[in-house]
N, C-alpha and C positions, 0 to 999 in steps of 0.2 A: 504493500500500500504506500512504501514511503518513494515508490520512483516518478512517478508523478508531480514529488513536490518541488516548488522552484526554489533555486539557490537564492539565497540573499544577496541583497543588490550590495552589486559592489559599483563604485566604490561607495562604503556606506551612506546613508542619508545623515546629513549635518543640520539643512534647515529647510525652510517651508517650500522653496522652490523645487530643491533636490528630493524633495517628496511627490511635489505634482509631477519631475521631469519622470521618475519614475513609475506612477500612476497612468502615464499615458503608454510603459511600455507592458503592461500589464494584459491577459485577457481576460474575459468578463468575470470568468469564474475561474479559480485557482486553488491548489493547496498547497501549502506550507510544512516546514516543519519545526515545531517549538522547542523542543526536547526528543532526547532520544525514544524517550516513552509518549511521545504525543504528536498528533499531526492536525491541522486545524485546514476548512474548507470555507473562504473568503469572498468575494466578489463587492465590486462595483456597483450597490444599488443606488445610490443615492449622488450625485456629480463629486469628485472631490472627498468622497468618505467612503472608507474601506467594512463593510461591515462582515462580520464573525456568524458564517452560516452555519456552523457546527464543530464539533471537535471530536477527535477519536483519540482516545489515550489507551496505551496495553496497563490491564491491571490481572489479578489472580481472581479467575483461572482463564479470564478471556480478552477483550475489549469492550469498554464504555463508551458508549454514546452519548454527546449531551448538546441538545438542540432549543431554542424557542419554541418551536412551533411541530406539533402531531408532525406534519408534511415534511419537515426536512432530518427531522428523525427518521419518519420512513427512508429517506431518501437517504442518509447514511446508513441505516441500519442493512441496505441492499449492496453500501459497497463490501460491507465487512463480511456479510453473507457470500457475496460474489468472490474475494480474495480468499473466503477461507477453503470456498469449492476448488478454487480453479490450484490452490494448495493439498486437495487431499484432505482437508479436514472437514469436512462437512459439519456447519454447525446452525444453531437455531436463538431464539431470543431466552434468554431466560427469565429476565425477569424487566419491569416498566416501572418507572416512579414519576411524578407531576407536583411541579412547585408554581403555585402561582406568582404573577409580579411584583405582587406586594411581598411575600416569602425571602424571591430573591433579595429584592432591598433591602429587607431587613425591615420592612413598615408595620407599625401594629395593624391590626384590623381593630376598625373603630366598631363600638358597640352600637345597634339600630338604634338607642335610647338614648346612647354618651352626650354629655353636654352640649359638644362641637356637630353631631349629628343632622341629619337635614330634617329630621323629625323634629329635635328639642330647636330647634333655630326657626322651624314653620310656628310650634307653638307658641315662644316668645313672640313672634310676628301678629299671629291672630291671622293664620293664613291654614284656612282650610281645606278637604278636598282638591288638592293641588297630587295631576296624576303623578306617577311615578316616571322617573328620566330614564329614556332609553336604554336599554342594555349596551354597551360596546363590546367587540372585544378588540384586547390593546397587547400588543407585543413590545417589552422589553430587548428592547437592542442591543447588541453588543459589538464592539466597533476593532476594527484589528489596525496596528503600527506596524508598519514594517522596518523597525529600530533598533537595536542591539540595547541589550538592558541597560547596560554601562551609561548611555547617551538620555538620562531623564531629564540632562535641559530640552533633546533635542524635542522631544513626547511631548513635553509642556507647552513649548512653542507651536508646536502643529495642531495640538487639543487647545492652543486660545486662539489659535484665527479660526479654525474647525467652528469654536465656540461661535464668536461672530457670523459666521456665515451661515451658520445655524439659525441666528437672527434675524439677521439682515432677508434670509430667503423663506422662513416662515411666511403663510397668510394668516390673516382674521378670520372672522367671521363672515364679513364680506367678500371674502377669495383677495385680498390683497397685500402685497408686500410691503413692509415700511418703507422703500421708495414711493411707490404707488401709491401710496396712502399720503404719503407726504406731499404728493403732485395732486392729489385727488382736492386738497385742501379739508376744512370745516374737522367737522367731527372726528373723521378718517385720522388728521394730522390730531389733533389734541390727545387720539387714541395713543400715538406714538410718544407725544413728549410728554403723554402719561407710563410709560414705558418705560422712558431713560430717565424720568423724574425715578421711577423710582429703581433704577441700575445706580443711581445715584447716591438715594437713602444704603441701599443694600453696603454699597462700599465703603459709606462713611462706616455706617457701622460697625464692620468688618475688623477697617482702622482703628476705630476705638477699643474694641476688643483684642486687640490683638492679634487678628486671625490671618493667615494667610489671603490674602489679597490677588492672588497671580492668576486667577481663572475667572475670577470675577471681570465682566467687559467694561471697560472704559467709558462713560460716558461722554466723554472729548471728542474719545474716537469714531464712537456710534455719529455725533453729530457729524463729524466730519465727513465721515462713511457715507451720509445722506444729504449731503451739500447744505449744510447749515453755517453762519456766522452769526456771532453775537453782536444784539441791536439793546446798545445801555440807554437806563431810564433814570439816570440821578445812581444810587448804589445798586440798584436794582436790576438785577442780569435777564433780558426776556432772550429766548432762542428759537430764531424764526430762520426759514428758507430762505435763499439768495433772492427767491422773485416773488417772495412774498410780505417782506418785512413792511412796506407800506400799508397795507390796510394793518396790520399786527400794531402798527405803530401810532395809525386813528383811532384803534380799537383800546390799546392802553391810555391813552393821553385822553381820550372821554370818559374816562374811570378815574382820572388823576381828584384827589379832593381838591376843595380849594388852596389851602397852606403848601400842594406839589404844583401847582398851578405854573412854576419857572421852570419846571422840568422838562426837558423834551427826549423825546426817544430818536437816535440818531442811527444809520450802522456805521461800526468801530471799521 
């Protein structure tokens, strides 16, 4: 099973570039080898992000399989079936286990009744008869580097622009991107710089606590990302679009009290 797997790029990947250069020499679907005891099954779904479609590790007395999803379980559980025939050894499934996503993460399950619940938050409201939210179902993803362990700056650096563009290329509700949103104008844009407002909150706080700060996005950068410059009001920072800052800037200065009445909002 392990001749299939492709060597590691050389020359190693250092940084964000040498990741994409290598992304593009890539085929859709690929596997790898982690350890001598392990081989993992990869592909390209997502532009620019390597995601983790299974794994197959030798353990006592066979191999494990461990997938997301019934389908790609199957779908490994056929190679190891198939290498073990075409070996002479003829073998079968022994045994299945199933963790949910919440399991994996490590998230409690909230109680139907918990205080936080959507039950006790309808009764606090005085919100009755309110049907039940659709069922989904949602896969936990898991994403593959192709980086030698040693290089955890370089993993850092390609999991915070990854981070970003994760962002950046999200929709809403409306099917739209925070570019698009941002061109869209009104509500769509205040959607947004209710977004970095609070990427914002999140890092201050971070800072104050002490907490590692390195994967948390920038919100400088985010504006910048989306062609924003700052348009000052006296100490007061408002952050509006390059072709929009004009009505932004009618719209705060009809809100100034009287005592800000000398303030004007300018762009810097």
């Amino acid at each position: 099973m392990t001749r299939p797997c492709l060597a590691p790029p050389q020359p190693p990947i250092t940084d964000v570039a040498g990741y994409h250069a290598y992304l593009k020499s890539l085929p859709g679907r690929f596997w790898t080898r982690n350890s001598p005891d392990e081989i993992e099954y990869a592909g390209e779904l997502q532009p620019g992000r390597l995601t983790n479609l299974g794994t197959i590790r030798r353990s006592v007395p066979g191999f494990a399989v461990t997938a997301n999803s019934a389908r790609r379980a199957a779908d490994l559980d056929a190679v190891v079936l198939a290498a073990a025939c075409a070996a002479g050894c003829p073998a079968s499934v022994m045994r299945r286990s199933a963790l949910t996503a919440d399991e994996l993460a490590g998230t409690p399950l909230e109680a139907e009744d918990g205080t936080d619940s959507r039950e006790a938050t309808c009764r606090r409201l005085g919100i009755e008869s309110l049907p039940p939210p659709e069922q989904r179902k949602l896969i936990l993803e898991g994403y593959f580097l192709p980086i030698e362990h040693s290089r955890d700056d370089v993993a850092r650096e390609i999991n915070h622009e990854l981070a970003y563009r994760s962002m950046l290329e999200a929709r809403d509700a409306a099917g739209m991107t925070p570019a698009e949103a941002v061109a869209a104008g009104g509500t769509a844009l205040y959607r947004v710089l209710a977004t970095i407002d609070d990427c914002e909150w999140r890092l201050r706080r971070a800072q104050t606590e002490g907490k590692d700060t390195h994967m948390l996005p920038d919100p400088d950068e985010l504006r910048r990302r989306l062609g924003y410059v700052p348009a000052r009001a006296g100490n007061t920072t408002a952050w509006v679009s390059n072709d929009r800052w004009r009505p932004a800037a009618a719209l705060l200065t009809s809100q100034l009290r009287p005592q800000d009445a000398d303030m004007r909002l300018r762009p810097s």
